[in-house]
N, C-alpha and C positions, 0 to 999 in steps of 0.2 A: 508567736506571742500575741497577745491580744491586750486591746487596750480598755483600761480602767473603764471607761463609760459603753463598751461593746456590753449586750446583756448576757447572763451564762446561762444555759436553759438547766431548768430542775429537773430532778429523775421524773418526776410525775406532777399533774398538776393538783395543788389542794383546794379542796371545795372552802369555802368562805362560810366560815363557823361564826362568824363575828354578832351575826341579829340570830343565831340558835341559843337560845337563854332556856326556852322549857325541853324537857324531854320527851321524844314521841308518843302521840296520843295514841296507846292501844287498844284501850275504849272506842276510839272510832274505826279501828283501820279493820279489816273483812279478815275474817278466817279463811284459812286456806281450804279447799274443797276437795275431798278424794275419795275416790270408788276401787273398790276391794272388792275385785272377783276372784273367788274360787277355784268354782268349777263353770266354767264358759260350754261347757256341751250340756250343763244342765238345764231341762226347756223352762224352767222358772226364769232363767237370766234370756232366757232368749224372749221370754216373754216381759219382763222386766224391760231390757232397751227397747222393745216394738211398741210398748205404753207408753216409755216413758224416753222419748228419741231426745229430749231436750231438759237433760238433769240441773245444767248449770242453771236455766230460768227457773225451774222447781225451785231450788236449793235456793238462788237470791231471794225468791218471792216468800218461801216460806222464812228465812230470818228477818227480810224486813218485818213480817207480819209479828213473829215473836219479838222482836224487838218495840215495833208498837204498842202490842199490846202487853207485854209482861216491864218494858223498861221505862216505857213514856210516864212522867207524872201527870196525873191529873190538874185541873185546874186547882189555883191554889186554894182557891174557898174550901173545896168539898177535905183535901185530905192536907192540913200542913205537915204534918209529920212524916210524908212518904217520900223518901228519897232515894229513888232507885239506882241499883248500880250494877253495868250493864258486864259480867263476869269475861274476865280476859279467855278469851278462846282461839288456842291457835289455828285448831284446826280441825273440820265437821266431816267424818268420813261413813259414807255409806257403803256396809259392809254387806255382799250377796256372798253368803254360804249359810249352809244347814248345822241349825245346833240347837240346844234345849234353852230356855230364856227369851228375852224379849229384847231388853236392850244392858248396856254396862258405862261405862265410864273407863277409859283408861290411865288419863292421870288428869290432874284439874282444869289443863287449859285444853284436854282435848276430847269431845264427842263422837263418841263412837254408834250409828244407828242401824241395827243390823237388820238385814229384811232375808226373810225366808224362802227360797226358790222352791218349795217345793208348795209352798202354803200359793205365791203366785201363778204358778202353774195349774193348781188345785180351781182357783180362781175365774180363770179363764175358761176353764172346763165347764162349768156349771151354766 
């Protein structure tokens, strides 16, 4: 038996909701990053990682830059009316396999950019 002021432990512990008033900004938070290969014995992907050994600083470098440059407002003088808004994306996946097309969209929050192994390959050759 235990006595009335002994404490009783809870199943789990709950996070302290109490100063959470807004709800998570997904306008700021990163889209998740992913690479879709194929075919891995095709020498475009083999030529693809030995260009490009470091996709995750590619990938960061190239959204900050879209973000700069397509999201940032200008100074308020030059444009009042532009008020950019930066499209919820959950997730930016580069896709290595062969197909007809350039790029697609799969559903609204997610980027699909598909690159050609056989076009990289082609590339290197020259």
């Amino acid at each position: 038996m235990t006595r009335s002021s002994d404490p009783v432990p809870s199943a789990a512990p709950q996070p302290d909701t109490s100063q959470d008033t807004h709800p998570p900004d997904h306008a700021n938070s990163k889209p998740n990053l992913r690479l879709h290969q194929e075919d891995i014995r095709h020498p475009g992907t083999k030529t693809f990682t030995f260009l490009i050994p470091d996709l995750v600083a590619v990938l960061e470098t190239a959204l900050t830059h879209i973000v700069a440059n397509l999201y940032t407002p200008p100074p308020p003088s030059s444009h009042r009316t532009f008020t950019p808004s930066i499209p919820a994306t959950r997730s930016v996946t580069i896709v290595l396999r062969d197909f007809s097309g350039v790029a697609y969209t799969r559903r609204l929050d997610s980027r699909a950019r598909p690159l050609l192994p056989a076009y990289g390959a082609s590339v290197c050759e020259k």
